[in-house]
Every structure is written in C-alpha cells, then in structure tokens.
C-alpha positions as CSV (number, residue, x, y, z in Angstrom):
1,X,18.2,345.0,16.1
2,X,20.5,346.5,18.9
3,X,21.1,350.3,19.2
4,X,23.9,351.2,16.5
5,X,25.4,355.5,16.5
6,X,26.0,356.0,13.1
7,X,29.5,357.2,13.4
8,X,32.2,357.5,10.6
9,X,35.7,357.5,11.5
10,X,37.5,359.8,8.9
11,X,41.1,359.2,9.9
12,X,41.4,361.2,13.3
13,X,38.1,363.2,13.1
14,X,35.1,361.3,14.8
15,X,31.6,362.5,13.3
16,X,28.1,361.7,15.1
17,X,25.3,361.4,12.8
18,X,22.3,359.8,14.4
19,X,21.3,356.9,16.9
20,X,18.9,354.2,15.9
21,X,16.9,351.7,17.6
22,X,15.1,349.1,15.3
23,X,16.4,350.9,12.1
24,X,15.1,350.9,8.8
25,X,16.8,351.5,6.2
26,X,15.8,353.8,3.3
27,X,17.8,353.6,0.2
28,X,16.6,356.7,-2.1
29,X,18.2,358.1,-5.5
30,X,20.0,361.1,-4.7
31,X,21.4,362.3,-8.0
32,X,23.3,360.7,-11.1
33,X,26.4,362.0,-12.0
34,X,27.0,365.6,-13.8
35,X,26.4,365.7,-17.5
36,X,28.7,368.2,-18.7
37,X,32.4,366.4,-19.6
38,X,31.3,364.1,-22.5
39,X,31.1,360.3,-21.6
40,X,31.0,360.9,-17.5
41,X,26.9,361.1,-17.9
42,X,26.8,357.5,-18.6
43,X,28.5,356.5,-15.4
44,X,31.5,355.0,-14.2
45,X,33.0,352.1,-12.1
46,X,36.0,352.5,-9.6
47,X,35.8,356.0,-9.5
48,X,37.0,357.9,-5.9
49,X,34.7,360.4,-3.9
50,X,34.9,362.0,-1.0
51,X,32.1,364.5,1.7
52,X,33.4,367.3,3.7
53,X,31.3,370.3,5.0
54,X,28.0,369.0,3.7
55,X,29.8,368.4,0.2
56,X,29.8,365.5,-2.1
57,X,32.5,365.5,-4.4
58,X,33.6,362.8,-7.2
59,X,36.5,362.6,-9.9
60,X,37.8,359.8,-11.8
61,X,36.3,356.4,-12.9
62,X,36.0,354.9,-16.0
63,X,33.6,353.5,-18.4
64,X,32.7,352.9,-22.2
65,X,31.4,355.8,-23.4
66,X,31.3,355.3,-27.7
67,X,30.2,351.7,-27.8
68,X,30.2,348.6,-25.6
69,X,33.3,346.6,-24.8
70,X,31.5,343.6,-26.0
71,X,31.5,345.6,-29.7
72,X,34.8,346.3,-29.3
73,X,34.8,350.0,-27.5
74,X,37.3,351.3,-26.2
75,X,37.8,352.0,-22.1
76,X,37.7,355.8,-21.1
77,X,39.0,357.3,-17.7
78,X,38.5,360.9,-16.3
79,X,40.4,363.4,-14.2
80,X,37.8,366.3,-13.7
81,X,36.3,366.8,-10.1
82,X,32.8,367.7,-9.3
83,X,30.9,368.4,-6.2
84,X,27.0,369.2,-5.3
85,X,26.5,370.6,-2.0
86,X,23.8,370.6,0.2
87,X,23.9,367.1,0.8
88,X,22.3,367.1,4.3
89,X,19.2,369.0,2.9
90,X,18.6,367.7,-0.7
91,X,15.6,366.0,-0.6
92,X,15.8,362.7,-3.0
93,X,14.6,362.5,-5.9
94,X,12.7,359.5,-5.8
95,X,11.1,358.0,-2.6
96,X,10.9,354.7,-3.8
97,X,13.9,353.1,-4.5
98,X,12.9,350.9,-7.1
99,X,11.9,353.6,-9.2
100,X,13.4,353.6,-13.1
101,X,15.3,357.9,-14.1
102,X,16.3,358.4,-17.5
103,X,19.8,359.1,-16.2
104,X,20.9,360.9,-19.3
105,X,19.5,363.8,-17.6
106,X,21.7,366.1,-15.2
107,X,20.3,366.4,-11.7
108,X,21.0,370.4,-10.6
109,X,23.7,371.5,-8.7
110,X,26.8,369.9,-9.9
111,X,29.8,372.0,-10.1
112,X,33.4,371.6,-11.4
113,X,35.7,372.2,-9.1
114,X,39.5,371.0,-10.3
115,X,41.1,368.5,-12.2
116,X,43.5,365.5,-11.0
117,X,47.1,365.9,-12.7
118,X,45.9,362.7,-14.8
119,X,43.1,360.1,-15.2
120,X,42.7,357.9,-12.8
121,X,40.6,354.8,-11.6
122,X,40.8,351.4,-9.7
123,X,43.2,353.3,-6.8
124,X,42.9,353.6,-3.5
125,X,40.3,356.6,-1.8
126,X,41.2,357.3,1.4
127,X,39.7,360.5,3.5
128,X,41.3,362.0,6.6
129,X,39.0,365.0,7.5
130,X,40.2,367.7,4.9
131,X,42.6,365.6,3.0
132,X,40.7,363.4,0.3
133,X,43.7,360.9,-0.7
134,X,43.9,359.2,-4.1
135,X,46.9,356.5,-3.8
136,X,48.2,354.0,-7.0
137,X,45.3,353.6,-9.8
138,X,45.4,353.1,-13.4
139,X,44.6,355.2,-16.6
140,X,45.2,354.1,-20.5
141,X,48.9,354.2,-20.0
142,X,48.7,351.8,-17.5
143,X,49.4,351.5,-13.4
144,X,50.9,354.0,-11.5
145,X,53.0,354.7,-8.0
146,X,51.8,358.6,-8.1
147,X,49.6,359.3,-4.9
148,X,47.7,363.1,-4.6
149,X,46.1,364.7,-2.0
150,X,43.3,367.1,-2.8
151,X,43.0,369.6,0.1
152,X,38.8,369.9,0.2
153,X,39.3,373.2,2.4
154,X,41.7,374.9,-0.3
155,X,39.7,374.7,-3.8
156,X,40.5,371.4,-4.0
157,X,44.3,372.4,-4.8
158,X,46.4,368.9,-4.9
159,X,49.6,368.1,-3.5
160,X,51.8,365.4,-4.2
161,X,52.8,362.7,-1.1
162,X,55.2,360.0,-2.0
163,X,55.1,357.6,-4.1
164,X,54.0,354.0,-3.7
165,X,57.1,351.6,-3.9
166,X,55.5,349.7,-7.0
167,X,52.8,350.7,-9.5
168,X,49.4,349.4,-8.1
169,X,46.0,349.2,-9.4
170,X,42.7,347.8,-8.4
171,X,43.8,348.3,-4.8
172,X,41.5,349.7,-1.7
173,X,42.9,352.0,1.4
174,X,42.1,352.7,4.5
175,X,43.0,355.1,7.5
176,X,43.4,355.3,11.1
177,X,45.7,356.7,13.8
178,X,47.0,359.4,11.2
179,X,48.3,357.1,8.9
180,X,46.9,355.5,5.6
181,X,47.6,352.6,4.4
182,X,46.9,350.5,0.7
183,X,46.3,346.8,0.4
184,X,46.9,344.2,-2.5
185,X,46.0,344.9,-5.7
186,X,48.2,344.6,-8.5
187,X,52.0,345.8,-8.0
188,X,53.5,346.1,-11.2
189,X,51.2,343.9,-12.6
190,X,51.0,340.8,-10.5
191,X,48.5,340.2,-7.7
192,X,49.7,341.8,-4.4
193,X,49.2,340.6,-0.7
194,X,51.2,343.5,0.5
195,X,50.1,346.4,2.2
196,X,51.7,350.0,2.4
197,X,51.2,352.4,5.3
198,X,52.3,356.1,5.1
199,X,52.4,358.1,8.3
200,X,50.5,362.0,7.3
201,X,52.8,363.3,10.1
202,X,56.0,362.4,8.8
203,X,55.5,361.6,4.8
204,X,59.3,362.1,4.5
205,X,59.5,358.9,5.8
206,X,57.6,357.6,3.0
207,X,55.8,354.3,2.7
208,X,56.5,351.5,5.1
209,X,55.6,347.5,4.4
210,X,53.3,345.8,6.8
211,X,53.8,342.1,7.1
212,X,52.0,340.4,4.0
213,X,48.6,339.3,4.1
214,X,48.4,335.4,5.1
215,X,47.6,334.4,1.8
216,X,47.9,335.0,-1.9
217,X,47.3,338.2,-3.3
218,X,44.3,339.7,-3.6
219,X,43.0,342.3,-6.3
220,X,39.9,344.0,-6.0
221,X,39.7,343.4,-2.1
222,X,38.0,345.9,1.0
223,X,39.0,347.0,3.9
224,X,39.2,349.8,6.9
225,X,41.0,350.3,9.8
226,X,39.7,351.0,13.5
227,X,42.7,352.6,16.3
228,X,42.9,349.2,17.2
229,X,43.5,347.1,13.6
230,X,43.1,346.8,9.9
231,X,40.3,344.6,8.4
232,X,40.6,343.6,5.0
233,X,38.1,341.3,3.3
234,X,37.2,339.8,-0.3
235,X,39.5,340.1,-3.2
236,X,40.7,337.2,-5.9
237,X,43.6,335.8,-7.0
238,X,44.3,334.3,-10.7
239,X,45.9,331.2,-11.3
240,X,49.6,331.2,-10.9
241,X,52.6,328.9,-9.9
242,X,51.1,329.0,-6.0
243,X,47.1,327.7,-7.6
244,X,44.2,327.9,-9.1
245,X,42.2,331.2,-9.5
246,X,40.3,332.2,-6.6
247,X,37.9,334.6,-4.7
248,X,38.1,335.1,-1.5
249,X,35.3,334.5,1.0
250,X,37.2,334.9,4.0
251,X,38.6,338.0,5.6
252,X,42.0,338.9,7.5
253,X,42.6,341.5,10.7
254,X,45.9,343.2,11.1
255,X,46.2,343.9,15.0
256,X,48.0,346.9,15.2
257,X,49.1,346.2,18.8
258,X,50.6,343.1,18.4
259,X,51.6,343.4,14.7
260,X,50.1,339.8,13.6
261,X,47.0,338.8,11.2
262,X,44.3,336.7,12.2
263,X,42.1,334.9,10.0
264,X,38.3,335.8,9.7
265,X,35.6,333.6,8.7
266,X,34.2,333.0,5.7
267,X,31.0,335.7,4.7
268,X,28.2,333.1,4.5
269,X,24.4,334.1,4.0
270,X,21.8,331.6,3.2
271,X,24.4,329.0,3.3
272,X,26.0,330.7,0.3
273,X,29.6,331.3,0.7
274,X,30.0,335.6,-0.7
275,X,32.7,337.4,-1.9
276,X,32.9,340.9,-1.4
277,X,35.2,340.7,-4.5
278,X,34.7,344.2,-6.2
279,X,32.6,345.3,-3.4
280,X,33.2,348.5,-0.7
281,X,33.2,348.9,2.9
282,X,33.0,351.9,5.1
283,X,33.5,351.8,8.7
284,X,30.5,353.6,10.8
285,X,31.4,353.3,14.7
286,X,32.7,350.3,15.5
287,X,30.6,348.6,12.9
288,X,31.9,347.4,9.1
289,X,29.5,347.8,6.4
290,X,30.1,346.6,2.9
291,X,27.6,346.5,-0.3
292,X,27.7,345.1,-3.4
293,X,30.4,342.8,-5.1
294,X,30.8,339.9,-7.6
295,X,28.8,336.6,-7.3
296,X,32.0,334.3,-6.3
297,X,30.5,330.8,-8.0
298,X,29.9,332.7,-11.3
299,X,33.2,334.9,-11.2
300,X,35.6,332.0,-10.4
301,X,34.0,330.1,-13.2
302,X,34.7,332.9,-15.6
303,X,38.5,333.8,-14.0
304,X,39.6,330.4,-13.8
305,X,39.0,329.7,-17.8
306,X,36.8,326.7,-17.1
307,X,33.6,328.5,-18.4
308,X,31.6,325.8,-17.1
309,X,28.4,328.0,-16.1
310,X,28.3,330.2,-19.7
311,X,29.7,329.8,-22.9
312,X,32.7,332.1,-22.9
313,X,31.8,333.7,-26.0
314,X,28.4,334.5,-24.4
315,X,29.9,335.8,-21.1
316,X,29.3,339.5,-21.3
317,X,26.2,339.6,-23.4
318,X,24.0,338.0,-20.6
319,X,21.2,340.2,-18.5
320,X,22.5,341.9,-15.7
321,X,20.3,339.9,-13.2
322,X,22.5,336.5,-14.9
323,X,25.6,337.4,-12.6
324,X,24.2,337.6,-9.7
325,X,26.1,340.5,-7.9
326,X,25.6,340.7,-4.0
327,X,22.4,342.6,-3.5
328,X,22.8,343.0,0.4
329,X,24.1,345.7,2.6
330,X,25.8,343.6,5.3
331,X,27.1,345.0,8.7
332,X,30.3,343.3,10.6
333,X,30.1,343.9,14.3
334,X,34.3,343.4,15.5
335,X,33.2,342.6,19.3
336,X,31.1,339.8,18.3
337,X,33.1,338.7,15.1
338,X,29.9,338.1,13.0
339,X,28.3,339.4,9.2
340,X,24.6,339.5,9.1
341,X,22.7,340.9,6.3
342,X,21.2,344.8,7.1
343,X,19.1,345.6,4.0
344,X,18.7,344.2,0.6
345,X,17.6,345.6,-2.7
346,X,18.6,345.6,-6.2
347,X,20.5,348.7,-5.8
348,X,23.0,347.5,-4.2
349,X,23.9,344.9,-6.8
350,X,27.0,346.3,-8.3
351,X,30.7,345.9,-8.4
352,X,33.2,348.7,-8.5
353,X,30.6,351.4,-6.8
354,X,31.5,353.0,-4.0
355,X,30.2,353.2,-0.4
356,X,31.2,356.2,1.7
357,X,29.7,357.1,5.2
358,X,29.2,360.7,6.2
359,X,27.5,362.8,9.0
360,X,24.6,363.1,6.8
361,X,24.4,359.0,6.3
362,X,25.8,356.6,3.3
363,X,26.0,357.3,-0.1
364,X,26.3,354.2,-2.7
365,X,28.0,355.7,-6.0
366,X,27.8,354.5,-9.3
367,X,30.0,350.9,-10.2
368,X,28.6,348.5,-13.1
369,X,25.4,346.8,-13.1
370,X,27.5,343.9,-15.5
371,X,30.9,343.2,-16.7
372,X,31.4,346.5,-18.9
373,X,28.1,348.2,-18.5
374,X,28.4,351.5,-16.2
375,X,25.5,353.0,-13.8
376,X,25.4,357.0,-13.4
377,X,23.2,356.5,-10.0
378,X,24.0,357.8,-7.0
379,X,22.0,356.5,-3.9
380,X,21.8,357.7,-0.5
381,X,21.0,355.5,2.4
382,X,19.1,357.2,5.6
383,X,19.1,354.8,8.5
384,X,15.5,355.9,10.3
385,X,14.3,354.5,13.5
C-alpha cells in the first residue's frame, strides 16, 4: 500500500500526524460516552464532535432513551457538551477490537464543559482550528436555520453566525479556504441539492448558493472540501414528482476553480454497488476516508414502500447484522479517482456515527447499530506501520 501522511485539513490549519508505509490499521475502544445527563449513556446517532489541543469534545445527538421506537418511545435530543482530554495519551481500553463493554458504565475523565442554546442533531459539524461549527439540525420542535460557533479556546463560549437561508436538517458540511459550506439535506422539509457556503472572514455577507448539485436532492449525504474542490458523496432521495426513491452510489466534485460539478463514479466493492448513505467522511491529506453507512439494496427497499426484502411490519425488529450496514473503512485517493477498501470490521457498521480525523489519528463516534437502536462506543483508529 503506498506511503500515505496522515494529515487532517481543519479549515486553514494543516496538522501532521504520522507517516505510514504498509499500514495497519488498529481500531481500539477508546471510551463510551459520559454517564452523567440521563439518557446520553445509552448513546446517540447524528451527534457533532470536535478535537482541539489534545481534546475530544461531543454535544448533541439523539436517541430513545425510555423505551424503543419500535414500542412506541419517544425520540430524545441533547444540548450539553462534554470533553475528555488526554486523547493522544489514553491508552484504550480494550486491545482487541472485537471485544464486548458493558457500556452502561462511565469511562473516567469526562467533563461538562457548556451547553448549546438548544438541542440539536442531524446538522452540519464543521471544524476550523478553534472554531467548532454546528450549522442547520433538528430538535423535537423541528428543523432549524440557527448556526453557532463554539470557540474551543474560550470555555467553549458560543457565538451566533448567520443564519441558513432555509431550515435544514440531516445535512453534512465541510470547510476549506476559510469558508464553510452545507450540502443537501432537507430545506424546509423537502430534499435539498443545494449547497450553502459562508465566508468566516466576512460573515456579514452571510450565506451564498453554490450551483445545485447535478441531481436530485440528497439527505443524509458526505462530503469535504480540499483548496482545490468540494466532494460530496452518498445521500438519498424519496420519491417525488422528479422519481422513484433513491440512494445514491455515485458521488459529485465541485471545482472551485472553474465553478462546475463533475460526476464521480459509482462506490463499487465486491461488485456491490455502496451507498455511503448515513455514513461520514473525513479528509486526511489529500486522501477521503469514509466509514460506515446504510446497506443501499435493503434501504431503498424499505424507502421506496415496496417492502419486498421484509415485511414492513417486521422492519425494525430484525437483528442488527439483517441490514447490512457498510462494515468498511474505505479511502478515496483524488489524483487517481478511485475507492478501495482500507480496513473492515464490525465496528464500523453504523449509520449516523461520526468520523473525525485529528493529529492523534481517527476517532469513530457513536451512530446506531439498527434503525432506532443507539451505540455509546467510541472507537479510535491508530494507523501503525
């Protein structure tokens, strides 16, 4: 495998974390999420997290906390922020990573830090540096256009930044070049191919529109940006006047330069056509990765109506092995326009988790295991040669 630096670009600021030759990759349980706000313990999906100065920090997300959806209970978001430092140092708890923790149990060091001004999940998490971003999301009152900035060198005091020019959920952001942008989702409730960009060095401007995304909108997609162009992947779109429901397989690049998309192949491993529906990506160097997402066959089946692979009635009471969520950890290289498959484990099958690169390597946090059912793990990934 060629020679990779592990590099994350966090807006502007370039951070070096280790060469590799031949790597192998060693996924490890770092911690689970704090126990002490009532429900959090038991994990959450589409939460927002952030590192800075050998930091981890995490807020929002949401979950079932009294009973299962599938009985009925009722959906839960959260606003408090925690953080556990010492990330570069804290040894993991279990060396091998198929290892079973009663994760009802709090791992030391968690701390709360803040609060956001309201609940939040499914937004956009952006980092630049010192500013950890939070842009759209939803809560039990529904979507919102509010977008925060918690300043991570300042006791995680938030600011406001202008708001989104519609009310968008289950979104994903990205940043380069000092600005941030947001991409699909819902706007006000219908499925988005737009994307927002906000320049950090003159907000009064507030947010501008890209051209739309060469295709219908997409909820629940990925992306990240390079200086050069903005990669998004993934996504799906329900039936509408313009089709029938759909998740994407193929991706779309936004060159900067030139101001035009281009369409990416479809992500195809095994001759299976992937979504990354529901997944995340981090950018490290010039290098995508992305983990985790829906299984596209058994999701489309299930967002279409048709129903042809499960009883509906029976839909969220199978196994979590059933649906099939993408177990890889794949790795895009932009010069050579290609996906291949970097590590694979169990772990990494889960949608709504969250993969964020840092100096001290990847961490992999939290997301559901099935349609309604929460995981409280956090992983770390070390890339060893």
């Amino acid at each position: 495998m060629k020679k990779i630096i592990l590099t994350m670009i966090i807006g502007t600021t370039l951070l070096c974390a280790c060469s590799t030759k031949n790597k192998d990759m060693k996924l490890n349980l770092f911690a689970t999420v704090p126990s002490s706000e009532q429900g959090f313990e038991k994990g959450v999906s589409a939460c927002y997290a952030a590192v800075y100065n050998d930091t981890l920090y995490i807020t929002g997300g949401c979950n079932f906390p009294e009973k299962p959806v599938t009985e009925g209970g009722a959906k839960r978001y959260y606003k408090s922020i925690f953080s556990i430092g010492n990330v570069e140092m804290r040894q993991s708890h279990h060396e091998n990573k198929q290892d079973v923790i009663d994760t009802s149990q709090e791992i030391d060091g968690w701390k709360k830090v803040g609060e956001m001004p309201t609940s939040s999940a499914y937004g956009a998490n952006i980092q630049c540096d010192k500013r950890w971003i939070i842009a759209g999301g939803m809560n039990e009152n529904g979507a919102t256009k509010r977008v925060i900035c918690i300043n991570l060198d300042d006791n995680c005091s938030i600011e406001n930044l202008p708001d989104l020019p519609f009310a968008i959920d289950n979104t994903s952001g990205a940043a380069a070049n000092g600005k941030i942008f947001v991409v699909g989702g819902n706007a006000d409730g219908k499925a988005s191919n737009m994307v927002f960009v906000l320049d950090l060095n003159n907000v009064n401007e507030g947010w501008k529109m890209l051209s739309a995304i060469p295709s219908r909108g997409r909820v629940q997609p990925v992306c990240a940006a390079t200086e050069d162009a903005l990669f998004v992947w993934g996504g799906f779109s329900p039936a509408d006047e313009n089709g029938e429901a759909i998740a994407y397989s193929d991706g779309v690049c936004y060159d900067f330069n030139t101001n035009t998309w281009t369409t990416l192949p479809d992500v195809v491993v095994d001759g299976e056509r992937l979504t990354f529906t529901g997944a995340s990506m981090t950018l490290v160097n010039e290098t995508l990765l992305v983990a985790g997402g829906v299984n596209r066959e058994i999701f489309t089946d299930a967002i279409s109506g048709r129903y042809e692979l499960v009883d509906k009635a029976d839909y969220m009471h199978k196994e979590p092995e059933w649906y099939k969520f993408n177990k890889y950890l794949m790795e895009y290289d932009i010069e050579k326009g290609s996906w291949k498959v970097i590590d694979t484990d169990k772990n990494y099958a889960r949608a709504g988790a969250l993969l964020l690169a840092s100096e001290n390597g990847l961490f992999y946090i939290c997301g559901e295991l099935k349609p309604g059912i929460r995981t409280a793990e956090i992983f770390k990934l070390k890339i060893e040669s």
